[in-house]
RODO-228740 format. One record per residue (C-alpha): residue in one letter; y, z, x; residue number from 1. Coordinates in nm, 2 decimals. Each point is the difference from the previous one (the first is absolute). Last residue first. Example, Ala and Ser with C-alpha at 12.3 -4.5 7.8 and 13.67 -1.06 7.14 Angstrom:
BEGIN
{atom S,{-0.11,0.71,1.37},2}
{atom A,{-0.34,0.07,-0.14},1}
This chain:
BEGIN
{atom X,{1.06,0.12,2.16},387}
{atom X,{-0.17,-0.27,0.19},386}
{atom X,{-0.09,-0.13,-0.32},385}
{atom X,{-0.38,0.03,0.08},384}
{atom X,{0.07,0.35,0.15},383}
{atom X,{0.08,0.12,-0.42},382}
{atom X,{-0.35,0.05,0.00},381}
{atom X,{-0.24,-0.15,-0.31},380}
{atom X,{-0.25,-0.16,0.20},379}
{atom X,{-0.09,0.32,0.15},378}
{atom X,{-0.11,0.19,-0.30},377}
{atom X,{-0.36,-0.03,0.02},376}
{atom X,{-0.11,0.27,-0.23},375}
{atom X,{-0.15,0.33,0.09},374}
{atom X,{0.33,0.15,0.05},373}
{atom X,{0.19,0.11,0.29},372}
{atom X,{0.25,0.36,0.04},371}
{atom X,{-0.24,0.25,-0.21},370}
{atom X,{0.17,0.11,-0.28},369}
{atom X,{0.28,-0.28,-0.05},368}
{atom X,{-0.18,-0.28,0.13},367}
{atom X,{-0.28,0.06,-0.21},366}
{atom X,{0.16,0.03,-0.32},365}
{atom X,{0.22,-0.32,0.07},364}
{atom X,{-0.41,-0.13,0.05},363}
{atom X,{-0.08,0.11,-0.33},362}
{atom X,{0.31,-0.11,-0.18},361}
{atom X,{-0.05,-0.35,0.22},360}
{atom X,{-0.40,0.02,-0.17},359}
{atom X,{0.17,0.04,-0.36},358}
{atom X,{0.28,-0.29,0.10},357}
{atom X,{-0.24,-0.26,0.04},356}
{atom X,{0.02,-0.19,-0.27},355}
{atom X,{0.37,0.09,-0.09},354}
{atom X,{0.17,-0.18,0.36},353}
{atom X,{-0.01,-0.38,-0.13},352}
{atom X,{0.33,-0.04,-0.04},351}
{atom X,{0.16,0.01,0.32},350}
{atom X,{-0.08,0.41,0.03},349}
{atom X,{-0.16,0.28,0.16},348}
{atom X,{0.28,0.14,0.10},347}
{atom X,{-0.09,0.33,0.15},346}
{atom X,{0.21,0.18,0.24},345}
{atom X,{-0.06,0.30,0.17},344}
{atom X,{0.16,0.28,0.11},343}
{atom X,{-0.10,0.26,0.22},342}
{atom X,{-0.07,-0.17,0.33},341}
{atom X,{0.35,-0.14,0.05},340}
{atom X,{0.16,-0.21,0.23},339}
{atom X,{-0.06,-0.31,-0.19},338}
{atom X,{-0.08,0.08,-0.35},337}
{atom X,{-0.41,0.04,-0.01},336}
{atom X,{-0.14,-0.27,-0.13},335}
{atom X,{-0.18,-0.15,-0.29},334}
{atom X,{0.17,-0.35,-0.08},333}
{atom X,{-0.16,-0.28,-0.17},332}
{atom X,{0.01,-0.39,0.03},331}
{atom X,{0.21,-0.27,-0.16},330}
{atom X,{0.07,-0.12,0.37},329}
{atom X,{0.39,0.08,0.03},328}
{atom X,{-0.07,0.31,-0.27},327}
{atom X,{0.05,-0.02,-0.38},326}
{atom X,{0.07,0.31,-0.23},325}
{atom X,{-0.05,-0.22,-0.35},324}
{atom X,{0.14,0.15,-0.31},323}
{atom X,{-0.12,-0.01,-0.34},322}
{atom X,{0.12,-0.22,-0.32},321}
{atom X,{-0.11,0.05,-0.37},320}
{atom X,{-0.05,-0.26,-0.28},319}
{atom X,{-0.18,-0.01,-0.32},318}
{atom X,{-0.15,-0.15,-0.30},317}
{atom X,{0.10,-0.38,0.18},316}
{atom X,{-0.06,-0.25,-0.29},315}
{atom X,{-0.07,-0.35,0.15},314}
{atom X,{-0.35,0.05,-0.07},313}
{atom X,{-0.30,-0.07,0.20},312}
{atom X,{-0.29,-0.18,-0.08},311}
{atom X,{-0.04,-0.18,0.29},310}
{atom X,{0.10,0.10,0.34},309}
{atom X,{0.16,-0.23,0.34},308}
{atom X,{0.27,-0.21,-0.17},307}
{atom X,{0.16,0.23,-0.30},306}
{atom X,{-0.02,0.33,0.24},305}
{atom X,{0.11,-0.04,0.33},304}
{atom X,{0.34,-0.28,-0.04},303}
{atom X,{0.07,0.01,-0.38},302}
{atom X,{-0.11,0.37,-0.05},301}
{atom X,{0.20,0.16,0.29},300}
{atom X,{0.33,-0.22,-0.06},299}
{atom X,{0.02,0.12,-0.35},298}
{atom X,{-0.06,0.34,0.08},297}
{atom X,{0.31,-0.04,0.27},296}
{atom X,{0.20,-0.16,-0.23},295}
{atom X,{-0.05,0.23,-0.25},294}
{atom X,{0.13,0.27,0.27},293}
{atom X,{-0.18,0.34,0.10},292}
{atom X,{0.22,0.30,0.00},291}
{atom X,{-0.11,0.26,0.30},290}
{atom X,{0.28,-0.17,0.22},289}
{atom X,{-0.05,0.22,0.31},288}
{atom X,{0.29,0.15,0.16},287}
{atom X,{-0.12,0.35,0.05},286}
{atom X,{-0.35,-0.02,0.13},285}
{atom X,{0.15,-0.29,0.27},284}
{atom X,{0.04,-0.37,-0.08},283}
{atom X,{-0.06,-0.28,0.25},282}
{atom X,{0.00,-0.40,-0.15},281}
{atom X,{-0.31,-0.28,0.11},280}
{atom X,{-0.28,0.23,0.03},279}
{atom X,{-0.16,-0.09,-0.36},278}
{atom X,{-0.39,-0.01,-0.09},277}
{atom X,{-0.18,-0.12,-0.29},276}
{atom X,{-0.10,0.22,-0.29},275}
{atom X,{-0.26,-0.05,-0.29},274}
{atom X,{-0.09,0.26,-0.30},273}
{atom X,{-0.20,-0.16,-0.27},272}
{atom X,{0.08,0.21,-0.32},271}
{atom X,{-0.05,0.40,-0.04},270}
{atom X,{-0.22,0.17,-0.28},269}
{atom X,{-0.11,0.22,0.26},268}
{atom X,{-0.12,-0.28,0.21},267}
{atom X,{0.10,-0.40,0.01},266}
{atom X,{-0.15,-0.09,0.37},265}
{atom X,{0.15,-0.02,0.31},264}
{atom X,{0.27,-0.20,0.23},263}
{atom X,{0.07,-0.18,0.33},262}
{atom X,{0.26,-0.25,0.13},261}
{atom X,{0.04,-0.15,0.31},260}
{atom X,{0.34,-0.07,0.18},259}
{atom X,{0.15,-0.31,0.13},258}
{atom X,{-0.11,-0.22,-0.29},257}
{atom X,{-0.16,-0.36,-0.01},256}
{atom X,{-0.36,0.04,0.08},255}
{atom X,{-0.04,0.36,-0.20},254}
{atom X,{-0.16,0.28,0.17},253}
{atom X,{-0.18,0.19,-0.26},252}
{atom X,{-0.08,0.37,0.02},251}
{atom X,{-0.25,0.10,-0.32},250}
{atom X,{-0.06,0.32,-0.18},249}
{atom X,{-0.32,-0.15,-0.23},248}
{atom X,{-0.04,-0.12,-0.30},247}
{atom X,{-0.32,0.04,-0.30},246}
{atom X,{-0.05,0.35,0.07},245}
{atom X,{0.35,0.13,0.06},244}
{atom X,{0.14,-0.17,-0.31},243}
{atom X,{0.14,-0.34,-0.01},242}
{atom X,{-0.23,-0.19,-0.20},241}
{atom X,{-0.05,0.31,-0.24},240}
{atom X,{0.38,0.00,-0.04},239}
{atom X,{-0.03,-0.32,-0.17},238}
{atom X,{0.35,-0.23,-0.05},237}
{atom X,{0.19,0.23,0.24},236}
{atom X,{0.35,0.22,0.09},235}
{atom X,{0.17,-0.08,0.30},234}
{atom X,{0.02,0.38,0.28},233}
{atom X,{0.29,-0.08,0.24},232}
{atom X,{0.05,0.23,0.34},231}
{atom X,{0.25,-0.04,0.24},230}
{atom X,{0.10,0.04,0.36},229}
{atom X,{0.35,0.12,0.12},228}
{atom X,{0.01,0.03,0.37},227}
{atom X,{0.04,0.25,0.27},226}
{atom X,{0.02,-0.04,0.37},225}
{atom X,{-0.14,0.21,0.22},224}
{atom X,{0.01,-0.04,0.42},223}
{atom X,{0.36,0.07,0.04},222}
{atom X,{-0.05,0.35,-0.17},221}
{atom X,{-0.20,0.06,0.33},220}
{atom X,{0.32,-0.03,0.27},219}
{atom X,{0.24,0.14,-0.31},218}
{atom X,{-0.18,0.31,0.01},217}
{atom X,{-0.16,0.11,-0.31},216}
{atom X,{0.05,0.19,-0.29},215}
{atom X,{0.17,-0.36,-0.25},214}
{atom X,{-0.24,-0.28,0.14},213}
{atom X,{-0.29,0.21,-0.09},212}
{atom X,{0.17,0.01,-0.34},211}
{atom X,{-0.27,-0.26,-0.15},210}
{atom X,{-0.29,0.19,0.07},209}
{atom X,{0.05,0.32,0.05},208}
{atom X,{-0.30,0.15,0.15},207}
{atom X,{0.16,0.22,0.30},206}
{atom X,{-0.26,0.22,0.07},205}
{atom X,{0.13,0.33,0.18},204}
{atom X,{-0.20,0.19,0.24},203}
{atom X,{-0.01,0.41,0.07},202}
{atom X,{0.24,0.04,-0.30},201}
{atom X,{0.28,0.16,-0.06},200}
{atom X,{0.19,-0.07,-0.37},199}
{atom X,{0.35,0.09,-0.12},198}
{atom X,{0.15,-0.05,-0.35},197}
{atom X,{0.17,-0.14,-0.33},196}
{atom X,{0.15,-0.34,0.13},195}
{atom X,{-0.28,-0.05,0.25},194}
{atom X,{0.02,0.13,0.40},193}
{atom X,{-0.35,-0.04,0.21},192}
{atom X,{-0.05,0.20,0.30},191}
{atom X,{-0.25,-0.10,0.23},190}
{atom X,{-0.23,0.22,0.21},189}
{atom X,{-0.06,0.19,0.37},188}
{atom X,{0.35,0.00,0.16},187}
{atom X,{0.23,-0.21,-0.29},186}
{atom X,{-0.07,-0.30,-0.12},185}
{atom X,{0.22,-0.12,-0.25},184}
{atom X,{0.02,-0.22,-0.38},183}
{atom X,{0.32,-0.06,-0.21},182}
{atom X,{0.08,-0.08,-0.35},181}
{atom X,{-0.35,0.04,-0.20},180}
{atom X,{0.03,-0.04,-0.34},179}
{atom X,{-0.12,0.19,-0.28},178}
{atom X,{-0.15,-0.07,-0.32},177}
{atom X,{-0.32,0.07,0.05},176}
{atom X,{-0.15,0.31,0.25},175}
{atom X,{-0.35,-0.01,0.02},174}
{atom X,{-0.18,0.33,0.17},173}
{atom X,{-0.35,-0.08,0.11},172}
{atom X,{-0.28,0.25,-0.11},171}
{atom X,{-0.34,-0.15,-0.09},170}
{atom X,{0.12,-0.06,-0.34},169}
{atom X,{0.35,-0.16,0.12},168}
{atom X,{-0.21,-0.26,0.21},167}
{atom X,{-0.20,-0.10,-0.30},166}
{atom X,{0.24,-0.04,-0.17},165}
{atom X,{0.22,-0.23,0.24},164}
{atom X,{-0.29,-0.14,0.06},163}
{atom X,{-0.08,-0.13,-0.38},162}
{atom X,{0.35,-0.07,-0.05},161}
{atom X,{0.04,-0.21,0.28},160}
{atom X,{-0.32,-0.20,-0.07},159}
{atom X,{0.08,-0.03,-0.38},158}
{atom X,{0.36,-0.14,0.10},157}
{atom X,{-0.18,-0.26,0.20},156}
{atom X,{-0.31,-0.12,-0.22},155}
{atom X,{-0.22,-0.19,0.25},154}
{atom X,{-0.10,-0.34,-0.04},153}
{atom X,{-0.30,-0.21,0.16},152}
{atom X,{-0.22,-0.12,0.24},151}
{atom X,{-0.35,0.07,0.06},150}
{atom X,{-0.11,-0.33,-0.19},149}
{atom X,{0.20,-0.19,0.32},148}
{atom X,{0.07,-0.36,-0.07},147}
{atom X,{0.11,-0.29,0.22},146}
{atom X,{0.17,-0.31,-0.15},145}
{atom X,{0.09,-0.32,0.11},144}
{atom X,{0.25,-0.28,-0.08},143}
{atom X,{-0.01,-0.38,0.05},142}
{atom X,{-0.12,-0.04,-0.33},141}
{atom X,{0.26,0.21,-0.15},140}
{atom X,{0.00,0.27,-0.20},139}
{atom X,{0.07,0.12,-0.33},138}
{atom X,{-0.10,0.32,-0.07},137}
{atom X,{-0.14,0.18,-0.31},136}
{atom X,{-0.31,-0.20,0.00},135}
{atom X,{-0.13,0.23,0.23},134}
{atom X,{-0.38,-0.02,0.05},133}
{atom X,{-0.01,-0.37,-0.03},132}
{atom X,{0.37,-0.11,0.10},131}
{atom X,{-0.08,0.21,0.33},130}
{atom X,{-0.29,-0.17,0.08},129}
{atom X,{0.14,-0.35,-0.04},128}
{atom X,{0.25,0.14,0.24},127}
{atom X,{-0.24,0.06,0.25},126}
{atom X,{-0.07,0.38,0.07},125}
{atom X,{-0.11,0.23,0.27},124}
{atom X,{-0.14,0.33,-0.12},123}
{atom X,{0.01,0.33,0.12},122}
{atom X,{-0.20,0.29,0.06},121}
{atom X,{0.17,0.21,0.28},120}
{atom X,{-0.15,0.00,0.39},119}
{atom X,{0.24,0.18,0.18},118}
{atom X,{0.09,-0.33,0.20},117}
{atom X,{-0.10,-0.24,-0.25},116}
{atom X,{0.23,0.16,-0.26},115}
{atom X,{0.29,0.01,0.26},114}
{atom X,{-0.05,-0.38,0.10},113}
{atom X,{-0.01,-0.13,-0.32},112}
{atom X,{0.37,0.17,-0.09},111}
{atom X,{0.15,-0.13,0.34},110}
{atom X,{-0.12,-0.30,-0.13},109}
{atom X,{0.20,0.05,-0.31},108}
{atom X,{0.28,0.16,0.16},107}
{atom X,{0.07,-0.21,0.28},106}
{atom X,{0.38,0.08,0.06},105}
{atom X,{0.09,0.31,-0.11},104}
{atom X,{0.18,0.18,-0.35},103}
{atom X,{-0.19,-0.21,-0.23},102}
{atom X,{0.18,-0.35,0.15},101}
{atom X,{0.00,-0.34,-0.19},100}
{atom X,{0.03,-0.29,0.18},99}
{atom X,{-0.35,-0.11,-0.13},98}
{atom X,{-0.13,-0.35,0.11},97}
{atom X,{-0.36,0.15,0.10},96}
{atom X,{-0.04,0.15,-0.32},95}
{atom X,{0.02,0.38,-0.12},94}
{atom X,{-0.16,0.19,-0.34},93}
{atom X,{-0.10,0.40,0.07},92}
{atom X,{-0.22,0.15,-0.28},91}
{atom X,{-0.03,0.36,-0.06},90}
{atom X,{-0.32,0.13,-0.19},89}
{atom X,{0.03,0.25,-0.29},88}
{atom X,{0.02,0.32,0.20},87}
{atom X,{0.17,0.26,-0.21},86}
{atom X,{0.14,0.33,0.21},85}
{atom X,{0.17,0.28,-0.16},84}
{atom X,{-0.12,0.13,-0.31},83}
{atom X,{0.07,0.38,-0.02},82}
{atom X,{-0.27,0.22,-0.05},81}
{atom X,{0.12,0.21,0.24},80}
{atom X,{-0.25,0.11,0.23},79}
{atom X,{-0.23,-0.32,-0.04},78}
{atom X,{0.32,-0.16,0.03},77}
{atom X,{0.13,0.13,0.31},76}
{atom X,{-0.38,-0.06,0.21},75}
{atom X,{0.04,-0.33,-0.13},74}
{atom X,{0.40,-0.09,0.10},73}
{atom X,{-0.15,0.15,0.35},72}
{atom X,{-0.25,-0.25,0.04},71}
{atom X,{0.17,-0.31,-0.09},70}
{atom X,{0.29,0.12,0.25},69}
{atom X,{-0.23,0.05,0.27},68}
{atom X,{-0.09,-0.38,-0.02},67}
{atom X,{0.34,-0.04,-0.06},66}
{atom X,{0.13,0.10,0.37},65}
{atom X,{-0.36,-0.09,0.18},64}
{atom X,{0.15,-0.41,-0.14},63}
{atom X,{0.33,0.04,0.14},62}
{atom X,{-0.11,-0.03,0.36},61}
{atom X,{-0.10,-0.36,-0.09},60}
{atom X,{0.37,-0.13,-0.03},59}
{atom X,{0.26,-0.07,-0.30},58}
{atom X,{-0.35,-0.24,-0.20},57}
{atom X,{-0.15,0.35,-0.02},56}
{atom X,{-0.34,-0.03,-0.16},55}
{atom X,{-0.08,0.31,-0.21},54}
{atom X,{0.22,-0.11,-0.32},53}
{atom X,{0.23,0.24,-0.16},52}
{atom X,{0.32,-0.16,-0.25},51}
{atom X,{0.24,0.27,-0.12},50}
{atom X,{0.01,0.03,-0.41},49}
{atom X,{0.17,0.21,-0.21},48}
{atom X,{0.34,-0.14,0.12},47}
{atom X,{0.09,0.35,0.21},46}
{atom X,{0.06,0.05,0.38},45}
{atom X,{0.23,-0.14,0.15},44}
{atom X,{0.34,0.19,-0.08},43}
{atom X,{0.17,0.10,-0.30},42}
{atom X,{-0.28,-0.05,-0.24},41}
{atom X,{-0.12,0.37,-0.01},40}
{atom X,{-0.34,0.19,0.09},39}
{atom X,{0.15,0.20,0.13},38}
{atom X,{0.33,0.18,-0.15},37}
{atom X,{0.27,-0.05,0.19},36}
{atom X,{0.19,0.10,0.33},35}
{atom X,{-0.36,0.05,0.17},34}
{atom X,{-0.09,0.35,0.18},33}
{atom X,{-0.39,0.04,0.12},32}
{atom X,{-0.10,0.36,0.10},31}
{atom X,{-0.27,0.09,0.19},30}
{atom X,{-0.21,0.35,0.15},29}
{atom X,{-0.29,-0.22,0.10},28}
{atom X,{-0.28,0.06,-0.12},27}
{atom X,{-0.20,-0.28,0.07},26}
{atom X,{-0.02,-0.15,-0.38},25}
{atom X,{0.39,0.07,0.03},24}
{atom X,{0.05,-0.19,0.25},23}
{atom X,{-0.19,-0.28,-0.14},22}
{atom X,{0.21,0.01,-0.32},21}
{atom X,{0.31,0.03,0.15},20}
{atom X,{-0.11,-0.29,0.22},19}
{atom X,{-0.10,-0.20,-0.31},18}
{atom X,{0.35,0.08,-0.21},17}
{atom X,{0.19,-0.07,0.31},16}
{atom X,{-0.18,-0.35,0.12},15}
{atom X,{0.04,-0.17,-0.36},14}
{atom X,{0.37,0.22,-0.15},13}
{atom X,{0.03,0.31,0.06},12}
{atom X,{0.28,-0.01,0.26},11}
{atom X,{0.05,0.27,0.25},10}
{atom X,{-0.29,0.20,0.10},9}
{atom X,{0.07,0.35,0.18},8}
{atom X,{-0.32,0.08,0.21},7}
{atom X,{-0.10,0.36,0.13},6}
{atom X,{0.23,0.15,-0.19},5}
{atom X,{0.21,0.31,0.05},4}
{atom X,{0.21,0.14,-0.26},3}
{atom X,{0.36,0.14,0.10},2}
{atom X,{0.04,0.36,0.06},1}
């Protein structure tokens, strides 16, 4: 006879190695399938760094989402060992004359108003203020900063490995290297077809990411579009200056760019590692150009590096790109596939999806086992498309 589970999770990646995890921690009998080996670079979650920070400039009913997260990435470390979570202070640099965009309109002040809302420690700064503590940047005197101490960086591929171990030592199943090819409901469960096998499960989670496009039905695959993003890490005259004590994750909205750009401290022997956004071409997981260009490094230092940082080298130490899953209103979707009650979809996701994704895991837990979750979900419905 073939195994019964009471959850099939497909996609280890952010949201599938979490709600493995959280299954698991309940009991659940689980299994999580992924085509690779989590944690991998293949998708959208790896870089070594994935910027946290408690108030939510995408929308307030974020903030509970990471809140959660903060406390789960504890209770994993203490277990593990692992190091996880490093809050350094986040700071957030906008002006009035922006025409920058960080993923919605009204991010900065959006920003303020989440951390007076829930009440998170934060500071408003002038940019004389900013050259003080941070002498790192170089603003503008029409520009303004707000900083969060409780903000910070999370280690991505240590996060999925962590859960994914922990979920295997309280019993899940993990299947790598396999691919799913078709997915069914059938009377009371959902069968799930790979290249080497047959699941049933009571629920499936469908967690994958970038090929969410790819197992669904062309009325929802209309609302993801994928994009190639990268990452650039620029070596630097004192890596004391630029270490996570001394600098902090930062989101800047630049006056004469379309698209912010954000970064981190040097760690792990690693340079200054800075990114700006890119929605302009549509790849898929397949047809991705993983190479990065000179032209493209060059073009990255000379127009967000050389005029808004000091001490920073021209040498780039390394490069990587990810891929953005990116929805009409660059906000999340946990839902139930329309007509169905046991599968659900989770794309949590339009590049800013890793800080919360512990507390999603929990509540794609939730949903599975018990039919709601604790956690406000209902922003997140597919409804708001009309789909």
């Amino acid at each position: 006879m073939m195994k019964r589970y009471d959850a099939i999770v497909v996609g280890l990646g952010a949201a599938g190695s979490a709600a493995l995890y959280h299954l698991a921690k309940r009991g659940a009998k689980a299994i999580g399938i992924d085509r690779y080996m989590p944690p991998h670079d293949l998708g959208s979650s790896h870089g070594a760094t994935r910027i946290t920070r408690l108030a939510i400039g995408e929308g307030v009913h974020y903030t509970p989402l990471v809140t959660r997260s903060h406390e789960i990435w504890r209770e994993i470390e203490r277990e593990t060992g692992r190091d996880l979570l490093v809050q350094n202070g986040g700071l957030v640099i906008s002006s009035d004359a922006t025409r920058a965009k960080t993923h919605v309109s009204g991010f900065f002040d959006n920003t303020v108003g989440a951390a007076k809302k829930f009440g998170i420690a934060h500071e408003l700064l002038d940019p004389a203020q900013i050259g003080r503590r941070f002498p790192q940047f170089r603003v503008h005197d029409d520009e303004k900063g707000y900083f969060e101490s409780q903000a910070g960086f999370v280690r991505p591929e240590e996060c999925v490995a962590a859960e994914l171990e922990l979920a295997r030592k309280r019993g899940a199943e993990i299947v790598t290297g396999d691919t799913m090819r078709a997915f069914e409901e059938m009377g009371d469960g959902v069968r799930v077809a790979t290249d080497k096998g047959l699941y049933e499960g009571a629920k499936v989670i469908l967690s994958v990411g970038a090929w969410l496009p790819q197992v669904v039905p062309p009325e929802i695959a209309r609302l993801f579009k994928i994009h190639r993003q990268v990452l650039y890490w620029f070596d630097v005259e004192d890596r004391a200056v630029y270490a996570p004590e001394n600098f902090p994750i930062f989101i800047w909205e630049p006056r004469n760019a379309q698209q912010g750009i954000y970064g981190f401290p040097a760690i792990d022997e690693t340079g200054f590692k800075i990114a700006t956004e890119e929605y302009a071409v549509e790849t898929t997981p397949q047809d991705i150009n993983r190479d990065v260009t000179r032209s493209e490094i060059d073009a990255m230092y000379e127009t967000h590096v050389a005029p808004n940082f000091t001490g920073v080298k021209c040498d780039c130490l390394r490069t990587a790109t990810c891929l953005y899953t990116v929805t009409p209103d660059a906000g999340f979707v946990i839902d139930s596939l329309p007509g169905s009650e046991r599968v659900i979809l989770a794309s949590p996701c339009s590049g800013h999806g890793f800080k919360h994704s512990a507390a999603i895991g929990e509540a794609l837990a939730e949903l599975a086992l018990e039919g709601r979750s604790r956690h406000d979900l209902s922003a997140f419905r597919l409804d708001r498309f009309g789909a």
